[in-house]
BARO-62688 format. One record per residue: residue in one letter; residue number from 0; x negated, y negated, z negated of N, C-alpha, C, O in turn. Coordinates in Angstrom, 3 decimals, always signed. Each point is the difference from the previous one (the first is absolute). Layout:
<rs>
+--------+-----+----------+----------+----------+----------+----------+----------+----------+----------+----------+----------+----------+----------+
! residu ! num !     n_c1 !     n_c2 !     n_c3 !    ca_c1 !    ca_c2 !    ca_c3 !     c_c1 !     c_c2 !     c_c3 !     o_c1 !     o_c2 !     o_c3 !
+--------+-----+----------+----------+----------+----------+----------+----------+----------+----------+----------+----------+----------+----------+
!      a ! NUM !        X !        Y !        Z !        X !        Y !        Z !        X !        Y !        Z !        X !        Y !        Z !
...
+--------+-----+----------+----------+----------+----------+----------+----------+----------+----------+----------+----------+----------+----------+
</rs>
This chain:
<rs>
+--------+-----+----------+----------+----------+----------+----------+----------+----------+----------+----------+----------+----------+----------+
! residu ! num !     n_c1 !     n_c2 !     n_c3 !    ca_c1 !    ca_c2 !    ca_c3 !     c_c1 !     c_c2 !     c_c3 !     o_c1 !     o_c2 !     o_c3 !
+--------+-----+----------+----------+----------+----------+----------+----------+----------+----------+----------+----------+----------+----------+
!      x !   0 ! -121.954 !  -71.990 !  -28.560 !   +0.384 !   -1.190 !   +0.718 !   +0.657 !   -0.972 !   -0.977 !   +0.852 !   +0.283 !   -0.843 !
!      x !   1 !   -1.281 !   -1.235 !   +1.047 !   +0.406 !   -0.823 !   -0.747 !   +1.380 !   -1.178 !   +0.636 !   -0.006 !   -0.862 !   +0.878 !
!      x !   2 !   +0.868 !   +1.269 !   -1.641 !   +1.200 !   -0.799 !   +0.798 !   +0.633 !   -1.470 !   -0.814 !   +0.822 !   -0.772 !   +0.494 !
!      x !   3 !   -1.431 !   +0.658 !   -1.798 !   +0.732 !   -1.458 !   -0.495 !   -0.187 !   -1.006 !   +0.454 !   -0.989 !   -0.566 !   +0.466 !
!      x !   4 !   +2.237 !   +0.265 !   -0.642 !   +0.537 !   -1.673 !   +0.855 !   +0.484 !   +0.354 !   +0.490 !   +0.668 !   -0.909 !   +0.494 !
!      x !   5 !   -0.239 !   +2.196 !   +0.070 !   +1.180 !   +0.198 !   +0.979 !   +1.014 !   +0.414 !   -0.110 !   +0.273 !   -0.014 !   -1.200 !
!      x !   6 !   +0.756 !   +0.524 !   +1.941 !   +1.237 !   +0.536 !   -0.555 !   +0.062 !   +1.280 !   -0.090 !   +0.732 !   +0.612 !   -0.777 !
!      x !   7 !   -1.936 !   +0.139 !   +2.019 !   -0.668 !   +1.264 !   -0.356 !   +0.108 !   +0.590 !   -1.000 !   +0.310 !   -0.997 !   -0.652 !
!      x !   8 !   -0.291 !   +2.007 !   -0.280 !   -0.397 !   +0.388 !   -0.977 !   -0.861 !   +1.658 !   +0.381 !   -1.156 !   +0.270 !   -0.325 !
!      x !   9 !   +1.710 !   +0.254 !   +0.761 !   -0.549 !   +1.362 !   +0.672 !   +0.545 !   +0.747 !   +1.199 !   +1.028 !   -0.442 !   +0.514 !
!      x !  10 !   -1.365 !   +1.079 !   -0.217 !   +0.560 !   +0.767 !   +1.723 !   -0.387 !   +1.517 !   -0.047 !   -1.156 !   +0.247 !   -0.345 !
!      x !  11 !   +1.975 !   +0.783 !   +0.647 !   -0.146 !   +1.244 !   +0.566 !   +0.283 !   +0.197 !   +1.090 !   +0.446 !   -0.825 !   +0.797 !
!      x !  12 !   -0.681 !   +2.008 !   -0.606 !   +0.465 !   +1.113 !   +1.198 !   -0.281 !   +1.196 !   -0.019 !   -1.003 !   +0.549 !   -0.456 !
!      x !  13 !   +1.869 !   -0.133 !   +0.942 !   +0.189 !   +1.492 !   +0.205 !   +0.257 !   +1.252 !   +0.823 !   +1.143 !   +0.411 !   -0.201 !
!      x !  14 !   -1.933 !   +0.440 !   +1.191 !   +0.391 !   +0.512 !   +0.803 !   +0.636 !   +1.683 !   +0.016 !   -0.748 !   +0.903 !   -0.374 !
!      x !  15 !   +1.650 !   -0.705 !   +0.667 !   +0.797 !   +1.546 !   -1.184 !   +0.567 !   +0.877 !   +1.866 !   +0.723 !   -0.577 !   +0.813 !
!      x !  16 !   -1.208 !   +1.726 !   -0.654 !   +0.398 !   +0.933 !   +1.022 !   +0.664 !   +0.414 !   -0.305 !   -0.117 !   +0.685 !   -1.016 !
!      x !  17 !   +1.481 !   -0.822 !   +1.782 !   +1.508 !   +0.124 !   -0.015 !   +0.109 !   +1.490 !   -0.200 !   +0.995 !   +0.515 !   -0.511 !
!      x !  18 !   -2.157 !   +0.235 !   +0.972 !   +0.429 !   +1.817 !   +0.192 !   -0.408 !   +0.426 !   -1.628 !   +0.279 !   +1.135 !   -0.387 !
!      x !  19 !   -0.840 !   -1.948 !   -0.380 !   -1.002 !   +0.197 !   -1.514 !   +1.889 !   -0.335 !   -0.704 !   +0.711 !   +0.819 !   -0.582 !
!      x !  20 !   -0.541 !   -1.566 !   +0.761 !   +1.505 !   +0.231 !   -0.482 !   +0.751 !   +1.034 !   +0.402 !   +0.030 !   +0.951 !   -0.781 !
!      x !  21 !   +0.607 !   -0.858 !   +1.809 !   +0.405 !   +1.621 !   +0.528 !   -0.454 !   +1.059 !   -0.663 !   +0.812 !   +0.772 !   -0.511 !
!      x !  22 !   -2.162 !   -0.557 !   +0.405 !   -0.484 !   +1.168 !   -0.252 !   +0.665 !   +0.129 !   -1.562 !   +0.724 !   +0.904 !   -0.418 !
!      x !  23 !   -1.281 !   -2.287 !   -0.410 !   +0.365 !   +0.007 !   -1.594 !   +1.601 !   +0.324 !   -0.373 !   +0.478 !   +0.617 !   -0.951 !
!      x !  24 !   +0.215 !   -1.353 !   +2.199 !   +1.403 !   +0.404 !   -0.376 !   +0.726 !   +1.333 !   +0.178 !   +0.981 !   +0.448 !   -0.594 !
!      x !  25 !   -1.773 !   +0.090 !   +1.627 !   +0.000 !   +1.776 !   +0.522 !   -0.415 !   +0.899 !   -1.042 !   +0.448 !   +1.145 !   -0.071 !
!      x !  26 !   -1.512 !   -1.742 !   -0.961 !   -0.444 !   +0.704 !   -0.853 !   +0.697 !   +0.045 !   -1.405 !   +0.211 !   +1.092 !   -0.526 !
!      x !  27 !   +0.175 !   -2.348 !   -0.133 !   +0.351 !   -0.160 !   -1.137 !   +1.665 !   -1.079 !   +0.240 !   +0.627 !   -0.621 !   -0.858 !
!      x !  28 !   -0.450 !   +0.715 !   +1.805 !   +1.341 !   -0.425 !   -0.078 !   +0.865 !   -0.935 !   -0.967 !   -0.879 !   -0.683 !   -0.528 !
!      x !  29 !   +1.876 !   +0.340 !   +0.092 !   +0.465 !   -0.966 !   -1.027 !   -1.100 !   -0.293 !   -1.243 !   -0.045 !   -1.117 !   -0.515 !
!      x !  30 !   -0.607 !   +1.927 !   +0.191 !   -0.485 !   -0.190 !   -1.092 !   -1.635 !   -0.938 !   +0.841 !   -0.488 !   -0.914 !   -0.665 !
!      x !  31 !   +0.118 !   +1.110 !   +1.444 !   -1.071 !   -1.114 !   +0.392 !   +0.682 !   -0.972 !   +0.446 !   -0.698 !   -1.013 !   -0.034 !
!      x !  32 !   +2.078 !   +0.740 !   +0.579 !   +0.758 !   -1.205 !   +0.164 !   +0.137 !   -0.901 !   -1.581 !   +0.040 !   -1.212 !   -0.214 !
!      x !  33 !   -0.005 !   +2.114 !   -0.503 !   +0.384 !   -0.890 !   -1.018 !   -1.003 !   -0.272 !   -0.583 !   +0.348 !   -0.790 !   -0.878 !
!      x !  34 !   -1.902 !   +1.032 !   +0.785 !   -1.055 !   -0.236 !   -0.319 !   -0.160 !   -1.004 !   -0.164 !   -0.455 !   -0.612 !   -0.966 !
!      x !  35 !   +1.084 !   +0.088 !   +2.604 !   -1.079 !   -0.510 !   +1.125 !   +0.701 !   -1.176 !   -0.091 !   -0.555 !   -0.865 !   -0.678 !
!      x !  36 !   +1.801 !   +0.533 !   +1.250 !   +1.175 !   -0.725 !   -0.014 !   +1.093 !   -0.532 !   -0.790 !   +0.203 !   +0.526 !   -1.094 !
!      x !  37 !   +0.401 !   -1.313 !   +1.404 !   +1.110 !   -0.800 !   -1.265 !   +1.279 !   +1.052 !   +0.690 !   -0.275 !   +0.789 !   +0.905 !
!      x !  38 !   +1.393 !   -0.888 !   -1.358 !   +1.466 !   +0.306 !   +0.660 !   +0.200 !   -0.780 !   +1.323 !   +0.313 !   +0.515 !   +1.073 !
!      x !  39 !   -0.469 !   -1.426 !   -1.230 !   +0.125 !   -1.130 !   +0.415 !   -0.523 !   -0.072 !   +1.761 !   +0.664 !   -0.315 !   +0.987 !
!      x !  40 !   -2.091 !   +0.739 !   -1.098 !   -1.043 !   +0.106 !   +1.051 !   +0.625 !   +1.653 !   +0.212 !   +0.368 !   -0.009 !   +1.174 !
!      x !  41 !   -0.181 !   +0.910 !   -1.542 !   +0.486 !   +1.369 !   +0.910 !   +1.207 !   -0.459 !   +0.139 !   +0.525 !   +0.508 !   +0.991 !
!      x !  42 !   +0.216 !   -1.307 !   -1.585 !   +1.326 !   +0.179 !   +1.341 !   -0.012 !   -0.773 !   +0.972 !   +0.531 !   +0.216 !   +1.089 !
!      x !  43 !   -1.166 !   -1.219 !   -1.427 !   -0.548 !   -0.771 !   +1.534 !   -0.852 !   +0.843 !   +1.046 !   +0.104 !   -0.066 !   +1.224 !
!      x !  44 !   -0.762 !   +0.678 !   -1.781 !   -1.056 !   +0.790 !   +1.073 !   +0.741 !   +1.613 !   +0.747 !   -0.165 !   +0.496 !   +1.115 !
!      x !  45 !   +0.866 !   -0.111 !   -2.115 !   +0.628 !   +0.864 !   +0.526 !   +1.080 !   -0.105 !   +1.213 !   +0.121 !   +0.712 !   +0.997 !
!      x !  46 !   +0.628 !   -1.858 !   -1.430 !   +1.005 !   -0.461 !   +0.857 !   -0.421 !   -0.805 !   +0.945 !   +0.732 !   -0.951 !   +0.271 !
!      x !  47 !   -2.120 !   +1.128 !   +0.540 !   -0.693 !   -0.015 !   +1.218 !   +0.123 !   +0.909 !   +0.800 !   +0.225 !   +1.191 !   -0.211 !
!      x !  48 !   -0.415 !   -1.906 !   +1.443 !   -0.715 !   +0.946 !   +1.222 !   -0.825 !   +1.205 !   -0.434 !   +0.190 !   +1.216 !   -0.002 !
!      x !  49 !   -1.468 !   -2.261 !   -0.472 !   -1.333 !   +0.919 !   -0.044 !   +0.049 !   -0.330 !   -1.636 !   -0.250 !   -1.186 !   -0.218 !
!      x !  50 !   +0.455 !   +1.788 !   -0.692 !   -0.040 !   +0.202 !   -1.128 !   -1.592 !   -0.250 !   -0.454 !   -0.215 !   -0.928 !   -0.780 !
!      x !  51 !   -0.776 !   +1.650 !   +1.202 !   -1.123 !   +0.005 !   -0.549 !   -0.640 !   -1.056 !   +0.598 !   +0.094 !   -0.875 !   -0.860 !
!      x !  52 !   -0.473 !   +0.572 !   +1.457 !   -0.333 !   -1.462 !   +0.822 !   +0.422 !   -1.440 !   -1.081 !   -0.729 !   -0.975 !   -0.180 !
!      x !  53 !   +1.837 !   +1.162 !   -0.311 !   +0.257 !   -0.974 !   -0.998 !   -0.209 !   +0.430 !   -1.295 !   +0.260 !   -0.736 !   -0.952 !
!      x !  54 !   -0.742 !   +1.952 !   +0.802 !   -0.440 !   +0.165 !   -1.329 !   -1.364 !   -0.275 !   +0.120 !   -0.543 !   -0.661 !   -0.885 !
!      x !  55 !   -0.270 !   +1.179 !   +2.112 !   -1.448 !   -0.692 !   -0.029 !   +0.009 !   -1.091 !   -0.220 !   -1.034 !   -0.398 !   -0.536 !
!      x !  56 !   +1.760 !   -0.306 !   +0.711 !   -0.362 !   -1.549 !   +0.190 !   +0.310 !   -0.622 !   -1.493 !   -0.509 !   -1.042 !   -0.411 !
!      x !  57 !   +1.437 !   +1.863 !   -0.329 !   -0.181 !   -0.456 !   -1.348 !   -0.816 !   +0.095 !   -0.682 !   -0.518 !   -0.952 !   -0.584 !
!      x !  58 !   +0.053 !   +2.596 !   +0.433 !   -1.414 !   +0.447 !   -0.163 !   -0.997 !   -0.962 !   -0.204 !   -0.578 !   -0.453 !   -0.988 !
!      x !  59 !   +0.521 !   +0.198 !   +2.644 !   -1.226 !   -1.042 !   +0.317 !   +0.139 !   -1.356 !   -0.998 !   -0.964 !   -0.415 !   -0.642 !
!      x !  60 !   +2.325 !   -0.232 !   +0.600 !   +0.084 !   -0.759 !   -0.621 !   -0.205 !   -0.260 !   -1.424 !   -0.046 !   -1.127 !   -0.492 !
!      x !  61 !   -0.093 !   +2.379 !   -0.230 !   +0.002 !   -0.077 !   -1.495 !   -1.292 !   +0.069 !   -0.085 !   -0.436 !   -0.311 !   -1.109 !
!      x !  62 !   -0.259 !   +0.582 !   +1.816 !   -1.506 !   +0.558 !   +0.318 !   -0.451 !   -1.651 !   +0.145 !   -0.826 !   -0.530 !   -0.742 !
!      x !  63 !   +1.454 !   -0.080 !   +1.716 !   -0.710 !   -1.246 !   +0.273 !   +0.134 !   -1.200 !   -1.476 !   -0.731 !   -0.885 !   -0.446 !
!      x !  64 !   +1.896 !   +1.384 !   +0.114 !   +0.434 !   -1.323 !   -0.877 !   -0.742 !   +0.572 !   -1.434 !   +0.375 !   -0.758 !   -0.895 !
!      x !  65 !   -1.089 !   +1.582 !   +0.457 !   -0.368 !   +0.103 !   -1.012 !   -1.702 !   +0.206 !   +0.218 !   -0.857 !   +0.444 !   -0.763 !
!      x !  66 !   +0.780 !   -0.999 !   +2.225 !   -1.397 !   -0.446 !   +0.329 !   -0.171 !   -1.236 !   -0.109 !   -1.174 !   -0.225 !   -0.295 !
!      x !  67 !   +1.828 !   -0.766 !   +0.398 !   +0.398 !   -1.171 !   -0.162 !   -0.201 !   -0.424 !   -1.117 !   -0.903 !   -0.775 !   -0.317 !
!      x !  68 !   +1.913 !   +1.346 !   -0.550 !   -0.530 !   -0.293 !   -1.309 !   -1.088 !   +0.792 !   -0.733 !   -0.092 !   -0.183 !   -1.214 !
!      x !  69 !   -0.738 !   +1.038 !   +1.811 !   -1.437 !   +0.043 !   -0.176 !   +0.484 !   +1.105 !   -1.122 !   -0.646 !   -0.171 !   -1.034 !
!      x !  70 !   +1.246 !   +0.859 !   +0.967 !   +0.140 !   +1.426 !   -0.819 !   -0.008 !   +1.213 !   +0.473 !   -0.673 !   +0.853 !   -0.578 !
!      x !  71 !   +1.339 !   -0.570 !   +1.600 !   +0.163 !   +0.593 !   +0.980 !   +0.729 !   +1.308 !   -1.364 !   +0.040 !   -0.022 !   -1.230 !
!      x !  72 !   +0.419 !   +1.000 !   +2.263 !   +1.162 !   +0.942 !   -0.815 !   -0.405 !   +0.964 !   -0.898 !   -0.698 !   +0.938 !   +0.385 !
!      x !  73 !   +1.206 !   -1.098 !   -2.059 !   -0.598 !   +0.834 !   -0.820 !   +0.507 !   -0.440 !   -1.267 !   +1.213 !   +0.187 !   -0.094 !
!      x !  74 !   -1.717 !   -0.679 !   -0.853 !   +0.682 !   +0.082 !   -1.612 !   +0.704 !   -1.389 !   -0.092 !   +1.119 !   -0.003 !   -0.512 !
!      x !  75 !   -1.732 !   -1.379 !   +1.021 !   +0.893 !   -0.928 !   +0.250 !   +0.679 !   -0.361 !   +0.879 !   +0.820 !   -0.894 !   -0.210 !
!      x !  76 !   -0.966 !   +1.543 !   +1.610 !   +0.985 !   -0.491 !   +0.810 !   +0.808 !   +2.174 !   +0.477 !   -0.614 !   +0.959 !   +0.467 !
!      x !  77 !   +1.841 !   -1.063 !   -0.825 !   +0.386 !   +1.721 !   +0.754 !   +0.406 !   -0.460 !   +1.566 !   -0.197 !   -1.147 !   +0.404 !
!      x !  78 !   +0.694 !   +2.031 !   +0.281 !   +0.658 !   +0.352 !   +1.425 !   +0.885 !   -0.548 !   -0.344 !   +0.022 !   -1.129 !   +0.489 !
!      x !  79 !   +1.095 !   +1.414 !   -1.359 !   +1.472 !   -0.721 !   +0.047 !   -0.002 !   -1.248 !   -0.374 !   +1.042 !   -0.636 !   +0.157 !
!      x !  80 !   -2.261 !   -0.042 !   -0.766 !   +0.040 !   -1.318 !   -0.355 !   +0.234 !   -0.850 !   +0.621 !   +0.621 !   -0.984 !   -0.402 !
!      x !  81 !   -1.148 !   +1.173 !   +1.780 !   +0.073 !   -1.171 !   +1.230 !   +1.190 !   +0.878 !   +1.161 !   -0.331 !   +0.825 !   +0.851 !
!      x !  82 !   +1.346 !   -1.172 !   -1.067 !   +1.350 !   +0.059 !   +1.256 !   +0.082 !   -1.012 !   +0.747 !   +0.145 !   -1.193 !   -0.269 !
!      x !  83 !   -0.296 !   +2.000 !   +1.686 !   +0.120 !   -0.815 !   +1.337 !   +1.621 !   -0.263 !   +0.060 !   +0.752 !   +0.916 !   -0.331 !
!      x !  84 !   -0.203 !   -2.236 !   +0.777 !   +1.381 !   -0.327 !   -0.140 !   +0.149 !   -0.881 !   +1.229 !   -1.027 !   -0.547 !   +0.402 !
!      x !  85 !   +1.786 !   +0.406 !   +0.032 !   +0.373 !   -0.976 !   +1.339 !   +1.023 !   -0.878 !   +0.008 !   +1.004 !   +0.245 !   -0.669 !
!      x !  86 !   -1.088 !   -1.203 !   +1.298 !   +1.135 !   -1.084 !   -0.294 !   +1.041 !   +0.687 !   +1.075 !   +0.009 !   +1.098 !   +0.557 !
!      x !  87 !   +1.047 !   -2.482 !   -0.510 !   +1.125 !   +0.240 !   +0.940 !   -0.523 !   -0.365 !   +1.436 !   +0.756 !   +0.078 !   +0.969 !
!      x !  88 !   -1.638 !   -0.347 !   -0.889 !   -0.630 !   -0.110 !   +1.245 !   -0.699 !   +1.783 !   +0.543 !   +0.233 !   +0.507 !   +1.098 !
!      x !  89 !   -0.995 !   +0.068 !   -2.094 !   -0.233 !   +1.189 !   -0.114 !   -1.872 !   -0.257 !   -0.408 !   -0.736 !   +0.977 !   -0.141 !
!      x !  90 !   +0.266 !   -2.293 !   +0.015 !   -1.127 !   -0.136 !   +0.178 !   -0.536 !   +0.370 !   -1.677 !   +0.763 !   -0.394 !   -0.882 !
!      x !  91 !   -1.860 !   +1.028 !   +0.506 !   -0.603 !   +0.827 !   -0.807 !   -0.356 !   -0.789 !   -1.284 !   -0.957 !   -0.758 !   +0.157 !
!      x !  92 !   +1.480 !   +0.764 !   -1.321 !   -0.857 !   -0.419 !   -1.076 !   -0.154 !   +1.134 !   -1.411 !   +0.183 !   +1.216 !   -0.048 !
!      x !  93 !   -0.509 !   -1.998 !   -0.804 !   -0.683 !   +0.929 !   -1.015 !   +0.871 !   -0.444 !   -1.020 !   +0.395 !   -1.161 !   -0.102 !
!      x !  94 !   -0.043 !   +2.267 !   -0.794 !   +0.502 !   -0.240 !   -1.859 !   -1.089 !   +0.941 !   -0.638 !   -0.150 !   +1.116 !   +0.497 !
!      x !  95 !   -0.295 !   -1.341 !   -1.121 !   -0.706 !   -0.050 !   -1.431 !   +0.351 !   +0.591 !   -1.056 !   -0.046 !   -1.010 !   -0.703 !
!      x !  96 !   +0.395 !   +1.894 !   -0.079 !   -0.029 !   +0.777 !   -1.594 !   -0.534 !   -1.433 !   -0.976 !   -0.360 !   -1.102 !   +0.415 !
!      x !  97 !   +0.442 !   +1.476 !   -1.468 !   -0.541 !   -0.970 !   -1.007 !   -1.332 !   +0.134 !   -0.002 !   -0.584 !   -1.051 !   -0.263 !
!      x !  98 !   -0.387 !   +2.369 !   +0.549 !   -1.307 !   -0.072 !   -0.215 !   -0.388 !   -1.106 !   +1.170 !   -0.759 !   -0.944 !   -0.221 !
!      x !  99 !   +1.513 !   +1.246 !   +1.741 !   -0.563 !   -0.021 !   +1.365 !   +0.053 !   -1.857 !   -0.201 !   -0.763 !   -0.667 !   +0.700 !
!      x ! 100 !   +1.722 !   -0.041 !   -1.702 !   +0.137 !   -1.283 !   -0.054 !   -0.543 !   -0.303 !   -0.430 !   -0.595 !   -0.882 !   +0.619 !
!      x ! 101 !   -0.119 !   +1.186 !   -2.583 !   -0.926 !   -0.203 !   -0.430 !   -1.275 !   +0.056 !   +0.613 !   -0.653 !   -1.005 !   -0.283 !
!      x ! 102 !   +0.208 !   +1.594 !   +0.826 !   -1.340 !   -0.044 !   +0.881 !   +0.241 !   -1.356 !   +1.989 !   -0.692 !   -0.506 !   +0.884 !
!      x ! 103 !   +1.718 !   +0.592 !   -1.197 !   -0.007 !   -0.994 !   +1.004 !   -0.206 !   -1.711 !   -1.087 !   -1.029 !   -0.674 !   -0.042 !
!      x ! 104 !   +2.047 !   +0.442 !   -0.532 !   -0.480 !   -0.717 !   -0.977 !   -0.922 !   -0.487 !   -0.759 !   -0.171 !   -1.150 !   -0.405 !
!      x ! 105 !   -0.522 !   +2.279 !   +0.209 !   -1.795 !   +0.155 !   -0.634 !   -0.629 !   -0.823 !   +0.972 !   -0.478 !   -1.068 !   -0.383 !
!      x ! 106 !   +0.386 !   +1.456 !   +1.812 !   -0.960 !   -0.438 !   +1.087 !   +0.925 !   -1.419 !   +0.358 !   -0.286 !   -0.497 !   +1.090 !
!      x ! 107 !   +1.044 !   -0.002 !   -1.649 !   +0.683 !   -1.595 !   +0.157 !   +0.501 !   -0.350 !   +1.382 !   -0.116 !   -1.039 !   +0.651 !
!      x ! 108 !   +0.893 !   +2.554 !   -0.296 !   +0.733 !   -0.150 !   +1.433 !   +1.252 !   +0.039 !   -0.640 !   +0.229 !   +0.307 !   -1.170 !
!      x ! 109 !   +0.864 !   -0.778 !   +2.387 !   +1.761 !   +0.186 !   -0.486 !   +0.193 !   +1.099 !   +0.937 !   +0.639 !   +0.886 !   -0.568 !
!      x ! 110 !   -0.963 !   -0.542 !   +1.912 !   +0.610 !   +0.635 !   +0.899 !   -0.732 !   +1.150 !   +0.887 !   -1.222 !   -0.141 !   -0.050 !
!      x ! 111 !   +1.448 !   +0.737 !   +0.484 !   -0.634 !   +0.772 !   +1.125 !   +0.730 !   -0.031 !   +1.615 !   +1.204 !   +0.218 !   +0.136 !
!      x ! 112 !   -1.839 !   -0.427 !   +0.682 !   +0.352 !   -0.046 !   +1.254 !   -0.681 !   +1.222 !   +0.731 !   -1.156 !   +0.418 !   -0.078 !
!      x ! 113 !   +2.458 !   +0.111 !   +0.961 !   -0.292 !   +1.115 !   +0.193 !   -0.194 !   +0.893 !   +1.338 !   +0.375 !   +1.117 !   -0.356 !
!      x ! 114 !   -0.781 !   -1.035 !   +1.755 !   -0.036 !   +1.056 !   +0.629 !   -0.298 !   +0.942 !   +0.541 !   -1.080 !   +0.545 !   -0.228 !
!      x ! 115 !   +2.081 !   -0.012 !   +1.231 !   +0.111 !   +1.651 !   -0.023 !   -0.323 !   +0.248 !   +1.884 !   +0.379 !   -0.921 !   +0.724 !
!      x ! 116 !   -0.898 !   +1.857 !   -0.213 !   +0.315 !   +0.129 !   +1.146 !   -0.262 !   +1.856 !   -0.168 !   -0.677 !   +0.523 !   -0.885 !
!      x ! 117 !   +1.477 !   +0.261 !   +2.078 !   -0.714 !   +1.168 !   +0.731 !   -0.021 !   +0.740 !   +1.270 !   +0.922 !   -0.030 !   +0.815 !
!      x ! 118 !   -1.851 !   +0.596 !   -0.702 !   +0.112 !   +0.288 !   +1.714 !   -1.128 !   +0.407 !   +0.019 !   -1.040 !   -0.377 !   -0.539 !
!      x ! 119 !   +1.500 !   +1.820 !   +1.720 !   -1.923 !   +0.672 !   +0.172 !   +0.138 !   +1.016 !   -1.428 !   -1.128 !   +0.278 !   -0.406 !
!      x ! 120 !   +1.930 !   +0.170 !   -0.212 !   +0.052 !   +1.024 !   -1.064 !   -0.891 !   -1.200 !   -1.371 !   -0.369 !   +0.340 !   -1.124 !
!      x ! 121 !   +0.289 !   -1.323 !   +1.582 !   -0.827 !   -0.743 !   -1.761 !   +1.103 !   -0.977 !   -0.197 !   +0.820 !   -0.428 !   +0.813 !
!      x ! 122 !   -1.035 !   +0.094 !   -2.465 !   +0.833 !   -1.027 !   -0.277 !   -0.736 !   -0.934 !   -0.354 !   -1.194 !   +0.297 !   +0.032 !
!      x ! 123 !   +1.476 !   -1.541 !   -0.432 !   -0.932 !   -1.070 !   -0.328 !   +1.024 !   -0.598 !   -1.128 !   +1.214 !   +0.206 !   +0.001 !
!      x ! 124 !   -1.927 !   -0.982 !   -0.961 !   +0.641 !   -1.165 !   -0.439 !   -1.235 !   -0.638 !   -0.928 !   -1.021 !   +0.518 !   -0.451 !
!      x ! 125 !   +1.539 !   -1.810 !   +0.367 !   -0.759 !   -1.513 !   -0.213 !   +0.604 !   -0.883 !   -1.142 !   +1.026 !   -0.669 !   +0.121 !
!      x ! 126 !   -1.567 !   +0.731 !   -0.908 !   +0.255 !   -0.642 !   -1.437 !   -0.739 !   -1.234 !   -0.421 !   -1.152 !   +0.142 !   -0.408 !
!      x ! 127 !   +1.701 !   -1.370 !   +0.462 !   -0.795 !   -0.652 !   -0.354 !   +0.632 !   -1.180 !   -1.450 !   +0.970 !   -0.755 !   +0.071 !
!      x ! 128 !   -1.659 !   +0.905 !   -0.962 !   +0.810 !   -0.858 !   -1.371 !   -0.468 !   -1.530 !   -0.103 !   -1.158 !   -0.349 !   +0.228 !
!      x ! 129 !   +1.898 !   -0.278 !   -0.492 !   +0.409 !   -1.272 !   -0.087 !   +0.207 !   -1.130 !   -1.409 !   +0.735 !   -0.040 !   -0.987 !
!      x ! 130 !   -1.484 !   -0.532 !   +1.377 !   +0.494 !   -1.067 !   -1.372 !   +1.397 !   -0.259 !   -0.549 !   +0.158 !   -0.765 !   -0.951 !
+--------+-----+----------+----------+----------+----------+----------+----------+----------+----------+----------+----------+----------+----------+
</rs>
């Protein structure tokens, strides 16, 4: 798809079953948290209700945002590169590692816009990068 001229630059998504987390965290415990996740994102997710429900949705999110930028997860973009973060409102955005900026940079975006929903055992989230 061709998106120049716009403010577009690329778009993901991502759909992640809340129980595929459960199971991973039942299995490998801290050490797939930390794989997977920043500090940052497990103490937010932990200090939930539903703990895994917001880890899907990060999941989903690192999944989406490194679809976006058209790499998707592997030698240039890792899992911890892209942290889901929330304002004081609580509403969802993204920080970046130095690789996760450089490749946003490369593709001549500044930002990522970001969301999250779940319900029905799936999580969702929606990435879309920006001039």
């Amino acid at each position: 798809m061709d998106l120049s001229g716009g403010n577009v630059i690329g778009v993901g998504t991502d759909l992640c079953a809340i129980e595929r987390i459960t199971s991973a965290r039942t299995r490998h415990g801290k050490a797939f948290l930390d794989k997977v996740f920043t500090p940052a994102e497990q103490a937010t997710c932990l200090g939930r209700g539903d703990p895994d429900a917001s880890f899907a949705a990060r999941w989903a999110a690192k999944e989406a945002v490194s679809k976006a930028l058209g790499t998707g997860i592997g030698a240039e973009l890792g899992l911890t590169s892209v942290e889901v973060t929330e304002d004081a409102l609580g509403a969802p955005g993204i920080r970046l590692d130095a690789r996760g900026e450089t490749l946003l940079r490369a593709r001549g975006a500044s930002r990522v816009l970001l969301s999250l929903s779940h319900d029905g055992g799936l999580a969702l989230a929606y990435a879309v990068i920006v001039r």
